[in-house]
N, C-alpha and C positions, 0 to 999 in steps of 0.2 A: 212449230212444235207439235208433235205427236198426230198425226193422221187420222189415227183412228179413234183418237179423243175426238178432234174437232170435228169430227166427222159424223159421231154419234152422238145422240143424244139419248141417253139410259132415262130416259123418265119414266117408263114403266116399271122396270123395276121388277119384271114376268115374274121369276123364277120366287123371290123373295115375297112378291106381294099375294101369293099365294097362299103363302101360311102367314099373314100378318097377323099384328095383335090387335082385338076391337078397340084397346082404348088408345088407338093410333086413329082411330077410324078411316083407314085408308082403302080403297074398293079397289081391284083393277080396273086398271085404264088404258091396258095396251090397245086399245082399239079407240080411246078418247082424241081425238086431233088436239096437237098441242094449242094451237090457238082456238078450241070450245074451252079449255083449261082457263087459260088465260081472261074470261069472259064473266066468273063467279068470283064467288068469296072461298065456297068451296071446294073450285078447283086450285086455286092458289093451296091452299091449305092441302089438299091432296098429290100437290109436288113437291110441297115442302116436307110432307110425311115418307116422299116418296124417299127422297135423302135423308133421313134419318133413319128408314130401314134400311139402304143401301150401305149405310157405311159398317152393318151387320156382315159385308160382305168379308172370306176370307181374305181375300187381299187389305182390308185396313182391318177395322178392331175386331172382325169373328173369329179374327185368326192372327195375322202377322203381325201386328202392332198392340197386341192385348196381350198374351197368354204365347208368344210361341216365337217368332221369328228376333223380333225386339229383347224379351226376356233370355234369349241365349245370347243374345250380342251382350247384353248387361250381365252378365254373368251369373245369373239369377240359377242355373243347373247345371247337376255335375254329370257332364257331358260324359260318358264311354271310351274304351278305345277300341271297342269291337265296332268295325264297318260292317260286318253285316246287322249290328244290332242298330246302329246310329247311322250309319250314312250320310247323307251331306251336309247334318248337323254336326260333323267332326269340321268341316273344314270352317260352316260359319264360327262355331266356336275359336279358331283357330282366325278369325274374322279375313276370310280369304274369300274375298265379297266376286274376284273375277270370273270363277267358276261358272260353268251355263248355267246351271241350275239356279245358282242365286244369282245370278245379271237377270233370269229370266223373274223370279221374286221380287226383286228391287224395281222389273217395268209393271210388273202387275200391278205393285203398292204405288206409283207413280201415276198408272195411268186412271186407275182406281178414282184417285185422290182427286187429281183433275179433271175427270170427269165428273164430279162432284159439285166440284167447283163451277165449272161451266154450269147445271143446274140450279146453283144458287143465283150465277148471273143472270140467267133468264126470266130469274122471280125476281131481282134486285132492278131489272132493266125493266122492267113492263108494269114491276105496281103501283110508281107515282101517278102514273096515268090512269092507273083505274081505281086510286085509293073510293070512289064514290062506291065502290061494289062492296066494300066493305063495311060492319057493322062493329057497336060494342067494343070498338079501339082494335080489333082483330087488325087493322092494319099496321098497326104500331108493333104488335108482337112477329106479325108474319114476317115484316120487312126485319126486325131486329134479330129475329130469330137466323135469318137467312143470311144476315149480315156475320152474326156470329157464328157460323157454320161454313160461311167464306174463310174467315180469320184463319181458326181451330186448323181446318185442313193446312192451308198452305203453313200453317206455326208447325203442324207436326214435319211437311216434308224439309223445311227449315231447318227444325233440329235432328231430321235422318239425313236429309242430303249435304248440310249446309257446312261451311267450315268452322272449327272451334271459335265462336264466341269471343271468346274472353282474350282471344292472342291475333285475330285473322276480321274482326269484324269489316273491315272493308273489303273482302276477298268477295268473288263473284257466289252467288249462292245458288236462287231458283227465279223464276218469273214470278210475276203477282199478274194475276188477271184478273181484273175488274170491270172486263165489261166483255161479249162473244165476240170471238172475234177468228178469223182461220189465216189473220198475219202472227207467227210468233212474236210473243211476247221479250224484250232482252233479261237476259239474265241481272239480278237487280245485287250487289250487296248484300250482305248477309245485314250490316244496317240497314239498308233502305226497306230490304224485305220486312223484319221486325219493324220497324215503324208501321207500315203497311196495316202491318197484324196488329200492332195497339191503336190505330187510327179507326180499324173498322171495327173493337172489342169497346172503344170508347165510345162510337156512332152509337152502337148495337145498346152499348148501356143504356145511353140515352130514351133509344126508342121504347128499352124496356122502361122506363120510370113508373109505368103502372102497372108492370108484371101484377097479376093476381099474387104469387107467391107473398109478397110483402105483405102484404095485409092479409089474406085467406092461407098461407101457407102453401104447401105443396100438392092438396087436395090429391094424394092418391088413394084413396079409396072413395067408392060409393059412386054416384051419380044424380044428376039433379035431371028431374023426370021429363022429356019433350024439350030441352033443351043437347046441344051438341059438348060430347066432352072434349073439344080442341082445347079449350083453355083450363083444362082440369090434367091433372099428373103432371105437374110440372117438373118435379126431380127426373122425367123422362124428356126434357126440352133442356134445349140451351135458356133458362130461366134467367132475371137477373143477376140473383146471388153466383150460377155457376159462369156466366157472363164476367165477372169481378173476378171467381178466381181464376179462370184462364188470365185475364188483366193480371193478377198478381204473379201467374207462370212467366206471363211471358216478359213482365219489367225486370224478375228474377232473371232469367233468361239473358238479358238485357244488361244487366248490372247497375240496373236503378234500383237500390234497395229503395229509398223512400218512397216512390209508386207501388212498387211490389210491399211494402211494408202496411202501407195505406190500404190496399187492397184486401191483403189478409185479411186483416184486425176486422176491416167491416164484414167480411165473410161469416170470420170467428163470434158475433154478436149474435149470429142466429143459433147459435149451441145455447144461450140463453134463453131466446126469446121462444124455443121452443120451434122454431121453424125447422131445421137441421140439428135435432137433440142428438145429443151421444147415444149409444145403443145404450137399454137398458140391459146389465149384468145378467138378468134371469134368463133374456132371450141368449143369451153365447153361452154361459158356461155352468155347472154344477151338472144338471143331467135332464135340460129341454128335451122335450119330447123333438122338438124344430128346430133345430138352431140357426139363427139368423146368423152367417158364416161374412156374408158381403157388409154386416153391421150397416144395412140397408136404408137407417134414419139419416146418417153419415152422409151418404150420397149426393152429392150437390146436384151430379147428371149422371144419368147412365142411359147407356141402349137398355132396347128390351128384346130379347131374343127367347124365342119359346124352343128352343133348342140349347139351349145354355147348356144341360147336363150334358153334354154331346161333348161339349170342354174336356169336362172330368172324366170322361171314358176314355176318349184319344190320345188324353197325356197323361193324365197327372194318377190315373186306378191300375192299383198295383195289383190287380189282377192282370194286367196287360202283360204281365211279367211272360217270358224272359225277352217280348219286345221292350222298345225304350219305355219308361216315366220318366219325366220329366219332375225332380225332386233336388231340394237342396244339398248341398255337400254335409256330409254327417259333419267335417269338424268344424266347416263354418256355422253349421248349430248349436251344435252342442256346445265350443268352446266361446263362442261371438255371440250371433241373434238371440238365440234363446240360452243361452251360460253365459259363466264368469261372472255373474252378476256384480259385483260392485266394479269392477273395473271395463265390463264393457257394457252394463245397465242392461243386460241381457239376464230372464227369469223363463222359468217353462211356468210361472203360474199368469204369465201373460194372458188375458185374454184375446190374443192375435194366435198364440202357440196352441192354447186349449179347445179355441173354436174350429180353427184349419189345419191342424196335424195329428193325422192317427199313425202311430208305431203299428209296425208291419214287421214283426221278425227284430232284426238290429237296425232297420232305416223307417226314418217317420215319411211318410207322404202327405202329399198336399189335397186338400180337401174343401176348397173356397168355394168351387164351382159344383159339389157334387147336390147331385137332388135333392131339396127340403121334400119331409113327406108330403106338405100340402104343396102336390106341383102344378095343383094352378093358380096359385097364387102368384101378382106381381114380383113380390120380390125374387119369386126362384125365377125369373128373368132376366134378373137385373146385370149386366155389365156393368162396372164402375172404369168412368171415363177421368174423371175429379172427385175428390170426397177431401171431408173435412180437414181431416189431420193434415193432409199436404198444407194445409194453409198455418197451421199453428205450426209445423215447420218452415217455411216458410218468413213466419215470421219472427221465429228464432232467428233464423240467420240473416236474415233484414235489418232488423232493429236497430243494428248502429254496428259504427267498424269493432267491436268487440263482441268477436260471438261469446263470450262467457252472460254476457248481458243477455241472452235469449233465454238461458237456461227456463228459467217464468216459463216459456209456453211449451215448451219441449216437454216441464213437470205435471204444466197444464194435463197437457196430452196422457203423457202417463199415467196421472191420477185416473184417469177414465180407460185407462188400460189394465188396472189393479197391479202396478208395480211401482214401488217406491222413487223418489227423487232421483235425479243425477247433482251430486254437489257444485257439478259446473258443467260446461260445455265446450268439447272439444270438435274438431272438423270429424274425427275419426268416430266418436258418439253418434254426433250429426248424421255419417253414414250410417251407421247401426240403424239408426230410429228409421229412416226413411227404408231400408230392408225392411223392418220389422211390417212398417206400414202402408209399402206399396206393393211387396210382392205378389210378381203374379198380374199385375196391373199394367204394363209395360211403360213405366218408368223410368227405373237404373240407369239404362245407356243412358238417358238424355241426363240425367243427375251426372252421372261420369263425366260426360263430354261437356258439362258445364262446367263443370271442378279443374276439367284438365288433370283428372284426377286418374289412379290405376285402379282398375275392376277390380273389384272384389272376388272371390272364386274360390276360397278357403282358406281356413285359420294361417295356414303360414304365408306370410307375404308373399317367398319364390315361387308360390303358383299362382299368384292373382297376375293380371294384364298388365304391362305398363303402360300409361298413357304416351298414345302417339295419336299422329294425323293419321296412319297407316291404319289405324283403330275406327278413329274419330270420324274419319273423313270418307263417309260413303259418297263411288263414283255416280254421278250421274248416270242415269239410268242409257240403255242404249237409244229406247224410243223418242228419247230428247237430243242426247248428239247428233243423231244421225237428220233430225232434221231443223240444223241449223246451220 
């Protein structure tokens, strides 16, 4: 499998560790031998930092899998038909994945991913044996931490590369690799791979049982003075609350509602207890001076990227005009997400509508990612990787083989969205709220491709996608067929 994966080993991380963020505390170490690394508590922790910057790269969440490549598959923008304005986002829109261009997109997000992976194994293979370098349970977090960051990756190439779930699970999918290795891995089932990925999200729970977050919360601000902030900011780690919910992604995923169900709900307890509170209403919407746009308390994990605003320039600022933005279809707004109100539970006094869409002329633009004035503050870093509401959706439609029985958490949800009830729950409501609450997030497709469902892409049906494998079923990338 891939040459130039097995081949390299990205632990420095050059280009990216150069602008990192302090409360990563990650140093360069292109010039560190990987086995001095291997030798501390710090340097373990300084590789594991290293893959969580990295996956800031555009090949996964800085770019393809967040905000841009993913969300035009999901039908999330209303694509152009001018080629000089859009170019070869006409054809992915049109999901015609064999194009160079995008075969060359599909090896980069591939190779990306597993190279990634390959760095978790190297921290996963060498820190039983030196669990005595570590202090203060740091080992338990490091290994779980990297445990669940093995998962995460191959779950997302899973549901980019893998075949529909819910009709094909025993169809061939991706490798799982668990340990280094420069023999190909076989391509494993699209079950066996999922298993995999709950096998190692379950370990990874485990190891977290004393995450800091449970009891001291999320500690992202401040610092405690001569001590190291590793185990401080934890909505910026795979934590264990955000551990649980990938767990309840991927049994979703899976079509275990009662895992995925289980999973939620314990998620959903920390909107209570104050760990993971809802945004408070003053910080989104009336007339903040700041407005917290990514509803930042929400965030179960996110990257941190001191480049974020760089998002909101490249796609989505309609000053970019008469290049592309990337912005919703006006009548799936107006008439859907944000209209119709009682029949499609869609309001513009949402607070998702009010905090992230400024009208621009007759088209609103998207505004999630644009600069808060304090930009150096965490949150105006923050990518959202998981956030709450996925989980109280989630487990609407878990609950039991009646999704009207979900409605409870869907209202839940609402209530803390300032928009009234839905009097029940339908599959097609279902879609709306998960619009409402992921967009932008790169989501959609994989919601689609679970549902077996057709892309949404505007009010009238005869423009949305219909579901196919032809959709659904991204080829294998070339740098993996060609070496097998």
């Amino acid at each position: 499998m891939m040459k130039k994966i097995l081949y390299t080993m990205i632990l420095a991380c050059v280009a990216l560790l150069a602008s990192c963020d302090s409360w990563l505390e990650v140093k360069p170490y292109d010039k560190i031998s990987e086995d001095e690394l291997l030798k501390s508590e710090e340097g373990y922790q300084k590789m594991l930092n290293g893959i969580y910057i990295d996956l800031n790269s555009e090949a996964l969440y800085g770019k393809s899998l967040s905000v841009e490549m993913i969300e035009v598959m999901g039908g999330a923008y209303a694509i152009g038909s001018e080629t000089s304005v859009w170019g070869n986002y006409k054809d992915l829109d049109s999901y015609k994945y064999g194009t160079d261009y995008w075969r060359d997109r599909m090896d980069q997000t591939w190779n990306k991913a597993y190279a990634l992976i390959l760095n978790c194994n190297k921290i996963l293979e060498n820190i039983d044996a030196n669990q005595h370098l570590f202090t203060n349970g740091n080992y338990y977090v490091v290994k779980g931490e990297a445990m669940a960051l093995r998962a995460m990756l191959h779950f997302d190439m899973l549901r980019l590369f893998g075949p529909v779930y819910s009709k094909d699970s025993d169809k061939s999918a991706i490798p799982y690799y668990t340990k280094q290795t420069n023999t190909p891995e076989p391509l494993l089932s699209a079950q066996d791979a999922a298993s995999n990925v709950v096998a190692d999200l379950e370990e990874a729970r485990t190891l977290l049982a004393n995450d800091p977050v449970k009891t001291e919360g999320t500690l992202m601000s401040g610092s405690i003075s001569g001590t190291s902030n590793f185990m401080r900011y934890r909505a910026l780690r795979l934590n264990y609350y955000a551990v649980e919910a990938l767990l309840a992604r991927a049994y979703m995923y899976m079509g275990d509602k009662a895992n995925a169900f289980k999973y939620a709900t314990d998620v959903i307890k920390t909107a209570d207890n104050g760990t993971f509170p809802f945004v408070d209403k003053n910080l989104v919407v009336g007339s903040p001076e700041d407005p917290d746009r990514i509803f930042s308390s929400e965030v179960l994990f996110a990257l941190t990227n001191t480049s974020r605003g760089n998002i909101f320039k490249n796609y989505f600022d309609p000053s970019r005009l008469p290049n592309y933005v990337f912005r919703m279809d006006n009548g799936l707004m107006t008439k859907i997400v944000y209209g119709g109100a009682v029949k499609t539970g869609g309001y513009q006094d949402d607070y998702r509508y009010r905090a992230n869409w400024v009208a621009t002329g007759s088209n609103s633009y998207f505004y999630k990612y644009k600069d808060m004035v304090a930009n150096g503050s965490i949150q105006n870093t923050m990518i959202p990787m998981i956030r709450l509401g996925e989980m109280f959706l989630i487990a609407a439609e878990s609950q039991s083989a009646n999704l009207a029985n979900g409605v409870q958490y869907v209202n839940a949800l609402r209530r803390n969205r300032g928009v009234a009830n839905l009097q029940t729950l339908t599959p097609d409501l279902l879609k709306y709220e998960y619009i409402r609450e992921l967009y932008g997030e790169g989501q959609l497709f994989y919601l689609y491709k679970r549902l077996y469902s057709d892309i949404i892409k505007s009010s009238s049906s005869s423009k949305n996608t219909k579901a196919s494998d032809l959709v659904f079923v991204v080829p294998l990338p070339d740098s993996e067929t060609d070496n097998r």
